[in-house]
PDB file of N, CA, C, O and CB in Angstrom:
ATOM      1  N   UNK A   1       0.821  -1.179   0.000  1.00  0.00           N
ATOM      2  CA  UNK A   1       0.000   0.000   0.000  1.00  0.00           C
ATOM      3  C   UNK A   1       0.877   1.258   0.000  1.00  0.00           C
ATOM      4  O   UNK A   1       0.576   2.183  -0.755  1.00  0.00           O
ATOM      5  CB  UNK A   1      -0.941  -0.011   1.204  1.00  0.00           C
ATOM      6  N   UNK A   2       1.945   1.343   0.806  1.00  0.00           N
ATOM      7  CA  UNK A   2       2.864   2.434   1.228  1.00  0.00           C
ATOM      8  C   UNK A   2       3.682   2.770  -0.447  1.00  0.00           C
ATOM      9  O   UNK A   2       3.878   3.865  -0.975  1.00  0.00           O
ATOM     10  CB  UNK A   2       4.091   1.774   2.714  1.00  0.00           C
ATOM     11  N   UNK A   3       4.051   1.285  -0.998  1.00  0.00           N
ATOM     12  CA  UNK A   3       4.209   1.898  -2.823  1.00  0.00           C
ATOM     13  C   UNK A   3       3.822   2.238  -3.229  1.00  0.00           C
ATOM     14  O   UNK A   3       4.386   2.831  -4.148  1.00  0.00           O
ATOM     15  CB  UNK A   3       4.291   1.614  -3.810  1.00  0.00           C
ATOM     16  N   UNK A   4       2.110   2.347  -3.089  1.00  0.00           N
ATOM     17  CA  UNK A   4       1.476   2.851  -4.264  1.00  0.00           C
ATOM     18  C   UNK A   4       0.672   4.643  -3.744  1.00  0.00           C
ATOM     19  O   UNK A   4       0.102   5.546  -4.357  1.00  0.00           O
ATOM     20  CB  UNK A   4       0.170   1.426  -4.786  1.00  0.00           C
ATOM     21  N   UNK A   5       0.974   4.447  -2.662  1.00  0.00           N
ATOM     22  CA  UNK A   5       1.005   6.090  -2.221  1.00  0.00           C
ATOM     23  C   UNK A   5       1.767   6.764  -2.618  1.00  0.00           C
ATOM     24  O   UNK A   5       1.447   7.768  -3.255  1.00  0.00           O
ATOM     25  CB  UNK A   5       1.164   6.456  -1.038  1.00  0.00           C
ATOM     26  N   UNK A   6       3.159   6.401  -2.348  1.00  0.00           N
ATOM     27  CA  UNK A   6       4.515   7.373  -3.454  1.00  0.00           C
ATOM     28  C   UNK A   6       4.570   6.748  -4.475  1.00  0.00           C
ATOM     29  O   UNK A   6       5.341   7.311  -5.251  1.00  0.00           O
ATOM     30  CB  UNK A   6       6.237   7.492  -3.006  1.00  0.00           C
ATOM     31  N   UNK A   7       4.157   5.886  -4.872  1.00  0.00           N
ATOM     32  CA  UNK A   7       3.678   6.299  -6.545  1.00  0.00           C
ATOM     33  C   UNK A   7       3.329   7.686  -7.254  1.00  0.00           C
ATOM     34  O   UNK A   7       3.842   8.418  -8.100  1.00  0.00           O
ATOM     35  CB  UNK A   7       2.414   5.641  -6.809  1.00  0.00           C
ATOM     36  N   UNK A   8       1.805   7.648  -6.193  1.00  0.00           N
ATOM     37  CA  UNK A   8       0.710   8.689  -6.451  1.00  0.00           C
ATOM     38  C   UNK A   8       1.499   9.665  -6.515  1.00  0.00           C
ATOM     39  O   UNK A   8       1.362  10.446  -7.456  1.00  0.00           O
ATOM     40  CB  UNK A   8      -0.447   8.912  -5.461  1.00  0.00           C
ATOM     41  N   UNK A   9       2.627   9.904  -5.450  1.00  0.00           N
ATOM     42  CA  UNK A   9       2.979  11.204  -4.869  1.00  0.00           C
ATOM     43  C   UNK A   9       3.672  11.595  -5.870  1.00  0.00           C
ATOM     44  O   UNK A   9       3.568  12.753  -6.275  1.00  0.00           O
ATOM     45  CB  UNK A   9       3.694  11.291  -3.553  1.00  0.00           C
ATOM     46  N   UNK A  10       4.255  10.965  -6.277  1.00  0.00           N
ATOM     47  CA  UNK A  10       5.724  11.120  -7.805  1.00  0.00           C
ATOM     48  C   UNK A  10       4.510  11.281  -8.986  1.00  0.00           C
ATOM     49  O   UNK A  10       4.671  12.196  -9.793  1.00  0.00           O
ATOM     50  CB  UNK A  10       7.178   9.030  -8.281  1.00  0.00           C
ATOM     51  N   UNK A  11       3.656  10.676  -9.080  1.00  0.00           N
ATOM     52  CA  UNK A  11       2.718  11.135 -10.215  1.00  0.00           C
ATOM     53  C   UNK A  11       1.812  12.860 -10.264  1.00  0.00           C
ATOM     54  O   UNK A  11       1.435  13.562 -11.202  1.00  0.00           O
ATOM     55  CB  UNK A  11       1.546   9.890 -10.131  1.00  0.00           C
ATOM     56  N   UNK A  12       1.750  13.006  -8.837  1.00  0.00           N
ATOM     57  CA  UNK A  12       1.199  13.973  -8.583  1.00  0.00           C
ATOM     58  C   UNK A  12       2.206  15.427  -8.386  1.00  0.00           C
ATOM     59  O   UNK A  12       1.835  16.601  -8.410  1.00  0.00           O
ATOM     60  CB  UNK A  12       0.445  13.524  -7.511  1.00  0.00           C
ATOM     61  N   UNK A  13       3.397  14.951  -8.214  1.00  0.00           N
ATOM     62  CA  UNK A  13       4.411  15.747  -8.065  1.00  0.00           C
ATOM     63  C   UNK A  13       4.589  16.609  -6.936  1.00  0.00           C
ATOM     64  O   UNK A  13       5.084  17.720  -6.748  1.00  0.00           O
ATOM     65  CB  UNK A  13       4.442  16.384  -9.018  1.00  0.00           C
ATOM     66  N   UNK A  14       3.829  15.432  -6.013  1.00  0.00           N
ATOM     67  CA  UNK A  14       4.281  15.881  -4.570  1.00  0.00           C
ATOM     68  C   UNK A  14       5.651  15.695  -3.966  1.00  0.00           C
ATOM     69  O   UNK A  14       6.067  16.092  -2.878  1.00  0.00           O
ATOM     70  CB  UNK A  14       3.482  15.243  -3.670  1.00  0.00           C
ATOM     71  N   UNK A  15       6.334  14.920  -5.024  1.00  0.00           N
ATOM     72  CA  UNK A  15       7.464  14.482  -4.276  1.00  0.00           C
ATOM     73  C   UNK A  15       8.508  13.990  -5.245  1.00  0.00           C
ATOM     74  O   UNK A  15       8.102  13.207  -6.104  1.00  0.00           O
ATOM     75  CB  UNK A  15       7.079  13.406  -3.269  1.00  0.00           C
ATOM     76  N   UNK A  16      10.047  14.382  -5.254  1.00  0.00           N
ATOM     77  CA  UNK A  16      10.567  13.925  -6.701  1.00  0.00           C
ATOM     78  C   UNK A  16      10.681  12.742  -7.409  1.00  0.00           C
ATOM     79  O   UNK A  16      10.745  12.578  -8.627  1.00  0.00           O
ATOM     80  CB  UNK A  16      11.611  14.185  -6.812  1.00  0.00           C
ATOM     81  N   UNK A  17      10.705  11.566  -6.095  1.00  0.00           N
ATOM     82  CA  UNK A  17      10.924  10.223  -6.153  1.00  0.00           C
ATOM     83  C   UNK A  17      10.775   9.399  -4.992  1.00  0.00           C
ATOM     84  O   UNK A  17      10.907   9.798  -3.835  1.00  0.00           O
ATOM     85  CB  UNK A  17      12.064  10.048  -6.592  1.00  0.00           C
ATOM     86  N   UNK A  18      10.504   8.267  -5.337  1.00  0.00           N
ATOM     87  CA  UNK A  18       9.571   7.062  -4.384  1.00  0.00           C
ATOM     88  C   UNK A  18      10.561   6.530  -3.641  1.00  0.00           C
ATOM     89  O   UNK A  18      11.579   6.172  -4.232  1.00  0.00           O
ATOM     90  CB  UNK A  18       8.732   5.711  -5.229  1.00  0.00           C
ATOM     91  N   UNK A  19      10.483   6.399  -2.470  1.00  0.00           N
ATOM     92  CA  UNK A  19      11.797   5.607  -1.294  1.00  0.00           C
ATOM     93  C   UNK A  19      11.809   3.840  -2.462  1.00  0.00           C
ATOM     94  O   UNK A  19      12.837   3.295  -2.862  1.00  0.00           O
ATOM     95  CB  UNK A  19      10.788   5.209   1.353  1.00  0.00           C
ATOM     96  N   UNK A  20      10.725   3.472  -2.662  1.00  0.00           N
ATOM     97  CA  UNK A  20      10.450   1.997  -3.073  1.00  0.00           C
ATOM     98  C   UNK A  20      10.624   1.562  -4.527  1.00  0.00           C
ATOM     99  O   UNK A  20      10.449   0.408  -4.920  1.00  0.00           O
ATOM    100  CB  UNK A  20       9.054   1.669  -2.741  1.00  0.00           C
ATOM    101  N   UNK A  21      11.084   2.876  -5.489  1.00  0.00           N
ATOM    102  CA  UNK A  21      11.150   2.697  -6.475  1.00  0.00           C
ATOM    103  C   UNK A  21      12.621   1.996  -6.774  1.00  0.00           C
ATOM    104  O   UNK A  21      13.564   2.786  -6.745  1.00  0.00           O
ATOM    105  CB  UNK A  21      10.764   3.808  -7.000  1.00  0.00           C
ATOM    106  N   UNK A  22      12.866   0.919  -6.995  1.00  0.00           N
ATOM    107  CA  UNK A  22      13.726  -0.046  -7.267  1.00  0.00           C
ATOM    108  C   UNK A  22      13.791  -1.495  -6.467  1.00  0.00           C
ATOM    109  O   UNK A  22      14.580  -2.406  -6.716  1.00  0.00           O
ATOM    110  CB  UNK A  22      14.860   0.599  -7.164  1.00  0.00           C
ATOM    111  N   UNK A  23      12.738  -1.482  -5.416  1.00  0.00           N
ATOM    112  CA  UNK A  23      12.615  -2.316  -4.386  1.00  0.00           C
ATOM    113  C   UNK A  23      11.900  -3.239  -4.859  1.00  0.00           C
ATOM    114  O   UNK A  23      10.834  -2.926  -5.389  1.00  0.00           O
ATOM    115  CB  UNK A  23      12.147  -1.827  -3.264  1.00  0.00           C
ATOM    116  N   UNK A  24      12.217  -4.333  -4.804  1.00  0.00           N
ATOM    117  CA  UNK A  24      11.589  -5.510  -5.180  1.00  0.00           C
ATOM    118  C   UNK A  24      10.543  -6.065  -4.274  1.00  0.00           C
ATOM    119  O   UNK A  24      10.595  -5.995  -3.046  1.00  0.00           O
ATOM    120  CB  UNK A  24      12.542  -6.439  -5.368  1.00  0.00           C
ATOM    121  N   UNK A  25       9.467  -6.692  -5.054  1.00  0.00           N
ATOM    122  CA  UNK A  25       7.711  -6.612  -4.008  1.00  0.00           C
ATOM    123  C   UNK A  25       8.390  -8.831  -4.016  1.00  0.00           C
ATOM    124  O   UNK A  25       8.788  -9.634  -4.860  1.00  0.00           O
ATOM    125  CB  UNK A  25       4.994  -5.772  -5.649  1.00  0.00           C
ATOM    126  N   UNK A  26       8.078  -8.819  -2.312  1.00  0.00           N
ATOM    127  CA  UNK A  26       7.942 -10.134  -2.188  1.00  0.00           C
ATOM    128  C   UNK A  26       7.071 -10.636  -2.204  1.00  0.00           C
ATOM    129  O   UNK A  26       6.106  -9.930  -1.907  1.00  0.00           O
ATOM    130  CB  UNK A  26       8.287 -10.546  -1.481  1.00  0.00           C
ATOM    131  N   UNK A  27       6.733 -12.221  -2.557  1.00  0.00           N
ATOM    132  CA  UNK A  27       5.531 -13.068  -2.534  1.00  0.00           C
ATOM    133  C   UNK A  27       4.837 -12.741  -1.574  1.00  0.00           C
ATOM    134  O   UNK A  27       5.138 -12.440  -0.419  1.00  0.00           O
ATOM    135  CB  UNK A  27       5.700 -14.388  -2.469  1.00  0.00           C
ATOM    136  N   UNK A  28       3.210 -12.864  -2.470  1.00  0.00           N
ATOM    137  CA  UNK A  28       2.389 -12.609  -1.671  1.00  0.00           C
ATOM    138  C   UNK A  28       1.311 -13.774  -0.992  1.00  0.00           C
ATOM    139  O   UNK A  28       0.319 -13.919  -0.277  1.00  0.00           O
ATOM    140  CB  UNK A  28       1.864 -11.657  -2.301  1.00  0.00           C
ATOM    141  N   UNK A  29       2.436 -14.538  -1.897  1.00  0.00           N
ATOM    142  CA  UNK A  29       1.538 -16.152  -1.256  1.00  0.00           C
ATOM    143  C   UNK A  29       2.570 -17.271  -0.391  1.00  0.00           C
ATOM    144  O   UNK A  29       3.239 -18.188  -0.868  1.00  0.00           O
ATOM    145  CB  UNK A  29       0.867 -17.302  -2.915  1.00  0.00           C
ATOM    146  N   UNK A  30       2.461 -16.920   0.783  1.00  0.00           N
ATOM    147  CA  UNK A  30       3.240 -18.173   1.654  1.00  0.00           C
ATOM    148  C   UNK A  30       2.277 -18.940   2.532  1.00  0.00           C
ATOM    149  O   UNK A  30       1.445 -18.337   3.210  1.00  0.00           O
ATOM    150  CB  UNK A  30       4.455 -17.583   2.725  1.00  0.00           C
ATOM    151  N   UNK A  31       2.392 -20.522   2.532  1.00  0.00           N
ATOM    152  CA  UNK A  31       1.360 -21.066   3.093  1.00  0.00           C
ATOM    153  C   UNK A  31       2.219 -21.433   4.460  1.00  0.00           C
ATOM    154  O   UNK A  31       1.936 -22.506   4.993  1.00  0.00           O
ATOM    155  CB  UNK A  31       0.623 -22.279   2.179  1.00  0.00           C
ATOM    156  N   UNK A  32       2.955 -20.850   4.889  1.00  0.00           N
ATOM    157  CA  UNK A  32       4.057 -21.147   6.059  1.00  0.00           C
ATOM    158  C   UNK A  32       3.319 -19.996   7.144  1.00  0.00           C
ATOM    159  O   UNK A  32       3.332 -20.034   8.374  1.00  0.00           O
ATOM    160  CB  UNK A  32       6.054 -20.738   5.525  1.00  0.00           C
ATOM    161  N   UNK A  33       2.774 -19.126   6.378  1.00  0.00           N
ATOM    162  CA  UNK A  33       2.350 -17.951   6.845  1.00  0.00           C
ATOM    163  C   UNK A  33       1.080 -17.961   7.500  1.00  0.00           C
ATOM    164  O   UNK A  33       0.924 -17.370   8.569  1.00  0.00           O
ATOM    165  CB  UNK A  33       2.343 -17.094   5.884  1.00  0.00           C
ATOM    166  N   UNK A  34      -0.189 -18.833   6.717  1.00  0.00           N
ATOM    167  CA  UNK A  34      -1.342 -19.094   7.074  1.00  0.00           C
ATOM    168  C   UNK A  34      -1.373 -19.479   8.265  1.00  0.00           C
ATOM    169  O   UNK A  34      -0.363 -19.993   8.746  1.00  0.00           O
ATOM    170  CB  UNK A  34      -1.880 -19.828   6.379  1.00  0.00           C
ATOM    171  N   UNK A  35      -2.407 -19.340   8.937  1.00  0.00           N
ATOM    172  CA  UNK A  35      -2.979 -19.885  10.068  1.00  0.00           C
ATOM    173  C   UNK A  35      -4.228 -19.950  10.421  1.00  0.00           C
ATOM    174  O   UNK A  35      -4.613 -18.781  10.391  1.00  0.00           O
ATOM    175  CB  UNK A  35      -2.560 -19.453  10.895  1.00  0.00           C
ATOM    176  N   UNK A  36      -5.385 -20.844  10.844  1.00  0.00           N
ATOM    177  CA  UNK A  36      -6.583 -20.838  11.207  1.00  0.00           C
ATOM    178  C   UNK A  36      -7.037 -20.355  12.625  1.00  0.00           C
ATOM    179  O   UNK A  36      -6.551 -20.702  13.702  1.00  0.00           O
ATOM    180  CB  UNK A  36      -6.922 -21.990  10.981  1.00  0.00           C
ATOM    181  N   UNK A  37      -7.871 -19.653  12.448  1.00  0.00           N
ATOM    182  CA  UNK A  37      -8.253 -19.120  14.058  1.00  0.00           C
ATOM    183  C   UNK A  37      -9.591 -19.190  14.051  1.00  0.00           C
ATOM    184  O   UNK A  37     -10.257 -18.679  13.151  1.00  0.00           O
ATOM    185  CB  UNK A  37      -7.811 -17.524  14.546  1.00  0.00           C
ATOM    186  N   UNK A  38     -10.074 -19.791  14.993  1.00  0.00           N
ATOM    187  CA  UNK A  38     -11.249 -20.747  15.715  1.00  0.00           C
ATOM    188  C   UNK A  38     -12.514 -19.377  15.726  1.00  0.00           C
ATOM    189  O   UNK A  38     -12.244 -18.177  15.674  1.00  0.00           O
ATOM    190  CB  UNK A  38     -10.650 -21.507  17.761  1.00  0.00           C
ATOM    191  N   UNK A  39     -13.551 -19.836  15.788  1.00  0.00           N
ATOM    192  CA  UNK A  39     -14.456 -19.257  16.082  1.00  0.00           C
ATOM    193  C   UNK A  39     -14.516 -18.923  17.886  1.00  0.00           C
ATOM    194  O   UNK A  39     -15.065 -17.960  18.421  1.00  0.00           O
ATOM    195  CB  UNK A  39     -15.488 -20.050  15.429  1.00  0.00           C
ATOM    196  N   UNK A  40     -13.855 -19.921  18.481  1.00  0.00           N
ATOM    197  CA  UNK A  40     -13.713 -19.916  19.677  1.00  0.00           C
ATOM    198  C   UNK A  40     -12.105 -18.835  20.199  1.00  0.00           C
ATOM    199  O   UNK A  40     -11.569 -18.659  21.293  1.00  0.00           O
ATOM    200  CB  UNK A  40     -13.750 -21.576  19.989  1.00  0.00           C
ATOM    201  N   UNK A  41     -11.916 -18.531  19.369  1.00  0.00           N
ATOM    202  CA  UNK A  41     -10.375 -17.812  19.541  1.00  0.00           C
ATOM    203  C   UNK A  41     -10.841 -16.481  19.192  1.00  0.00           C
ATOM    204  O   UNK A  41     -10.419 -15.588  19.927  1.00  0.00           O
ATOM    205  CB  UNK A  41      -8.967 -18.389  18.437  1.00  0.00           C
ATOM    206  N   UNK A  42     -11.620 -16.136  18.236  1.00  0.00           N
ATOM    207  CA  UNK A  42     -12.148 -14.709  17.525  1.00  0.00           C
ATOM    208  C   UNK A  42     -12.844 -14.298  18.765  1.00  0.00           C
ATOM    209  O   UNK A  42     -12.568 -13.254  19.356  1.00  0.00           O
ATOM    210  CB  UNK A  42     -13.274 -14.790  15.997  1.00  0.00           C
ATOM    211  N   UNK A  43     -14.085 -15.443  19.292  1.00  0.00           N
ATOM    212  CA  UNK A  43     -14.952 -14.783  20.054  1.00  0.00           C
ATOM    213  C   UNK A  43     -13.925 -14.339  21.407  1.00  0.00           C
ATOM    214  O   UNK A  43     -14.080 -13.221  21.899  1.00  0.00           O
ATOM    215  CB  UNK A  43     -16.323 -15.787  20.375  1.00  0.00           C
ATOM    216  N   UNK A  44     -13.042 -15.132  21.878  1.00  0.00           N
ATOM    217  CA  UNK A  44     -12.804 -14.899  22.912  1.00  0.00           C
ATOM    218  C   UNK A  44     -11.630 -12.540  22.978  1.00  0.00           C
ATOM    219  O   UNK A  44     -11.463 -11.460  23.545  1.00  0.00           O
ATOM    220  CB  UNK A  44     -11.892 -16.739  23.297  1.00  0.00           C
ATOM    221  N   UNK A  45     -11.394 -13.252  22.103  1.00  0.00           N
ATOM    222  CA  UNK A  45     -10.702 -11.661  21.467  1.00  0.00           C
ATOM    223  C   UNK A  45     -11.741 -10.390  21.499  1.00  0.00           C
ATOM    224  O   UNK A  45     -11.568  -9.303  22.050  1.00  0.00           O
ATOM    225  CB  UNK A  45     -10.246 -11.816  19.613  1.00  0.00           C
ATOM    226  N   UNK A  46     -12.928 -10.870  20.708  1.00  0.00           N
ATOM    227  CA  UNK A  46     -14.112  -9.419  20.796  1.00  0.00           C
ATOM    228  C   UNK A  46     -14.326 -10.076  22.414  1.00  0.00           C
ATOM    229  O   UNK A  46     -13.779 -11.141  22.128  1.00  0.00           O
ATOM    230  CB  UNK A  46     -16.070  -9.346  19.337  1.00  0.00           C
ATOM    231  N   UNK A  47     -14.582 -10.200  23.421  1.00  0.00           N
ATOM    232  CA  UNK A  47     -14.800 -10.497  24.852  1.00  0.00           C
ATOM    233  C   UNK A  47     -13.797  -9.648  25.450  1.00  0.00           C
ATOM    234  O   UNK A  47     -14.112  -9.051  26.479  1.00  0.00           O
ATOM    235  CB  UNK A  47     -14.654 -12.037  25.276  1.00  0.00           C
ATOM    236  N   UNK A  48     -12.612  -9.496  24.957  1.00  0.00           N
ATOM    237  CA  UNK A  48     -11.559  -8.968  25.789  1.00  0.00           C
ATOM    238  C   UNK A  48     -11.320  -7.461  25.421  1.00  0.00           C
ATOM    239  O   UNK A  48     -10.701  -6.666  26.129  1.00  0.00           O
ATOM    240  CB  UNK A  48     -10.246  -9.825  25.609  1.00  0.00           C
ATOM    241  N   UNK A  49     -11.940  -7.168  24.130  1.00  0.00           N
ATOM    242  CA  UNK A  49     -12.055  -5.508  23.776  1.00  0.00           C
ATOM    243  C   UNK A  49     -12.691  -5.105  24.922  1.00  0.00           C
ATOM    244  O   UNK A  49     -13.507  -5.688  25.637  1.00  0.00           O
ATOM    245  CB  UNK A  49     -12.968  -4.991  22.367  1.00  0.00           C
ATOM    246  N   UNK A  50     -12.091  -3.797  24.998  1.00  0.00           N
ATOM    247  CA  UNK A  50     -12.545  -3.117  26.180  1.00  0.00           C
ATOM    248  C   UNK A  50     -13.963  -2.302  26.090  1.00  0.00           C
ATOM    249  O   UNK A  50     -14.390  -1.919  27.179  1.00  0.00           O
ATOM    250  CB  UNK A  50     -11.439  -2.171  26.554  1.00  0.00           C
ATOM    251  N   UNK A  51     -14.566  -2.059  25.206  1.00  0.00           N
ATOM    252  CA  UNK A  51     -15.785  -1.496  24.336  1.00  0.00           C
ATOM    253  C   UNK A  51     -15.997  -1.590  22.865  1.00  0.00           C
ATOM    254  O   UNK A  51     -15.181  -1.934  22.009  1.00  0.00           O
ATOM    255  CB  UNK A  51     -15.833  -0.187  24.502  1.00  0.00           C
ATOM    256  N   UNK A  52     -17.194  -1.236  22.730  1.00  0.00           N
ATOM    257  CA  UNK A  52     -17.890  -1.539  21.600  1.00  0.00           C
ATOM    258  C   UNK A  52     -17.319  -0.871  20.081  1.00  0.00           C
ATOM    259  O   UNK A  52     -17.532  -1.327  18.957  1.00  0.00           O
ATOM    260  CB  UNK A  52     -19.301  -1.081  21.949  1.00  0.00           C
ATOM    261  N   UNK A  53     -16.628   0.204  20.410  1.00  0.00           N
ATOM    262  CA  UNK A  53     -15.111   0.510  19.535  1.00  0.00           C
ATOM    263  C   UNK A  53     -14.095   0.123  19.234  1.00  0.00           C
ATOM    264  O   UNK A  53     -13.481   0.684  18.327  1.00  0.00           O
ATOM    265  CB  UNK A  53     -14.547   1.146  19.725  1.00  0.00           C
ATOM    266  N   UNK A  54     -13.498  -1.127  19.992  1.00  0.00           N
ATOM    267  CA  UNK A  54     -13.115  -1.969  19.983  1.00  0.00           C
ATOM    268  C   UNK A  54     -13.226  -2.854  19.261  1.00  0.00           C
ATOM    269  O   UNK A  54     -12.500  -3.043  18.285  1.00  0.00           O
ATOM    270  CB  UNK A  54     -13.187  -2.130  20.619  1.00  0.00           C
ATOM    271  N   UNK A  55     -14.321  -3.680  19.674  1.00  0.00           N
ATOM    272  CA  UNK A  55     -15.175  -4.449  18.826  1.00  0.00           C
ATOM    273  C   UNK A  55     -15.504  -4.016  17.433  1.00  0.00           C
ATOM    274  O   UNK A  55     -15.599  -4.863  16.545  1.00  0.00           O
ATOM    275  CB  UNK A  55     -16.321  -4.590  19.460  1.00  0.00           C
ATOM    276  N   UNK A  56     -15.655  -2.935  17.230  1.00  0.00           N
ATOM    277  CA  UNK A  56     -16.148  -2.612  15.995  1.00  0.00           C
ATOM    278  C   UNK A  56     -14.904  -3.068  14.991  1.00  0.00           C
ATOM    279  O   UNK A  56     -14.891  -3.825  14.020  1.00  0.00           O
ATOM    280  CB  UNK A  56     -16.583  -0.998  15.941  1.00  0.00           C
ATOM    281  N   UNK A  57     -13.991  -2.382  15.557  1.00  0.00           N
ATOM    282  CA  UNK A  57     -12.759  -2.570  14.435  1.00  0.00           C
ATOM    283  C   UNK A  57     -12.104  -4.118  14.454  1.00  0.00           C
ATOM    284  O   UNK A  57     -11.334  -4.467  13.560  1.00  0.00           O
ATOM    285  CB  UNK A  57     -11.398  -1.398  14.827  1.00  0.00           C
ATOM    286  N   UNK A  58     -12.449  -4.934  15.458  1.00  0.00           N
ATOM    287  CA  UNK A  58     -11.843  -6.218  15.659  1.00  0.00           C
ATOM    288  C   UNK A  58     -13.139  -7.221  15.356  1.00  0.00           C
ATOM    289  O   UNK A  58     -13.106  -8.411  15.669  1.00  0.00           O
ATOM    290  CB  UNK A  58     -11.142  -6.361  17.259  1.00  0.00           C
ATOM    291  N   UNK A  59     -14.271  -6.603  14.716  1.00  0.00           N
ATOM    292  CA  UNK A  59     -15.365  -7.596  14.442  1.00  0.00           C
ATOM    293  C   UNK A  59     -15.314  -9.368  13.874  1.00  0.00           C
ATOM    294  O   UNK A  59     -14.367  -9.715  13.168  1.00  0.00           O
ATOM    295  CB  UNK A  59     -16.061  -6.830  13.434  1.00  0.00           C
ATOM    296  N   UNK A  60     -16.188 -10.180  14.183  1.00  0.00           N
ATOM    297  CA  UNK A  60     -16.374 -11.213  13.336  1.00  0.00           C
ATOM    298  C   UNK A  60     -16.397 -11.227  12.291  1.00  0.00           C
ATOM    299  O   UNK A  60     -17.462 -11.209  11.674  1.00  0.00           O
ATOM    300  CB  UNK A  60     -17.089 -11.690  13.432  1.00  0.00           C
ATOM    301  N   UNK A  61     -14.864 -11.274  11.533  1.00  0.00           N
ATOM    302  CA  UNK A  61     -15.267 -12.142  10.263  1.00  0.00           C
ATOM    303  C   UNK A  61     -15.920 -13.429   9.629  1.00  0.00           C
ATOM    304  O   UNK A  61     -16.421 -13.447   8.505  1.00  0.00           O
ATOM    305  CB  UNK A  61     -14.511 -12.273   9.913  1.00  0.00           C
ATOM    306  N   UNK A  62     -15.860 -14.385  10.396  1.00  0.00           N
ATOM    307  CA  UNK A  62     -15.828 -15.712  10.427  1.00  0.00           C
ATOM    308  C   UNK A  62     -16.647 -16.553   9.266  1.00  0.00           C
ATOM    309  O   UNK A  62     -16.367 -17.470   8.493  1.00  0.00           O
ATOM    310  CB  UNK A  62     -16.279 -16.018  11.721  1.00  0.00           C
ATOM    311  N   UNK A  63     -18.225 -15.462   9.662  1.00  0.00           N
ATOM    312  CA  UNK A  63     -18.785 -15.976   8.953  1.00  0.00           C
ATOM    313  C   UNK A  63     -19.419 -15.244   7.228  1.00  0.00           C
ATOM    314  O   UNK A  63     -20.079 -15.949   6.464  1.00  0.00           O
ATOM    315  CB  UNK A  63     -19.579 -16.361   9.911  1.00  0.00           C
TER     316      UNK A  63
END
């Protein structure tokens, strides 16, 4: 995301040049990376937000 903001910025000529322009983008698929998290692990997480603002931003995806 942070590349394609100074992208914008170099397109827009906010800025002369991109920190990322020559930086090589790594895979975006590692299954080393995955992990499953329980319906019982989510719920217990919105339980431990401290309010409903909280919750909002840490909502159930699950289903």
């Amino acid at each position: 995301m942070a590349r394609a903001i100074f992208k914008r910025a170099v397109r827009w000529e906010l800025i002369e040049s991109s920190l990322f322009t020559g930086l090589r983008v790594g895979s975006q698929a590692n299954p080393d990376r995955s992990a499953y998290v329980s319906r019982e692990t989510i719920r217990a997480v919105l339980d431990a937000c401290p309010d409903a603002e909280w919750r909002s931003t840490h909502r159930d995806r699950s289903h």
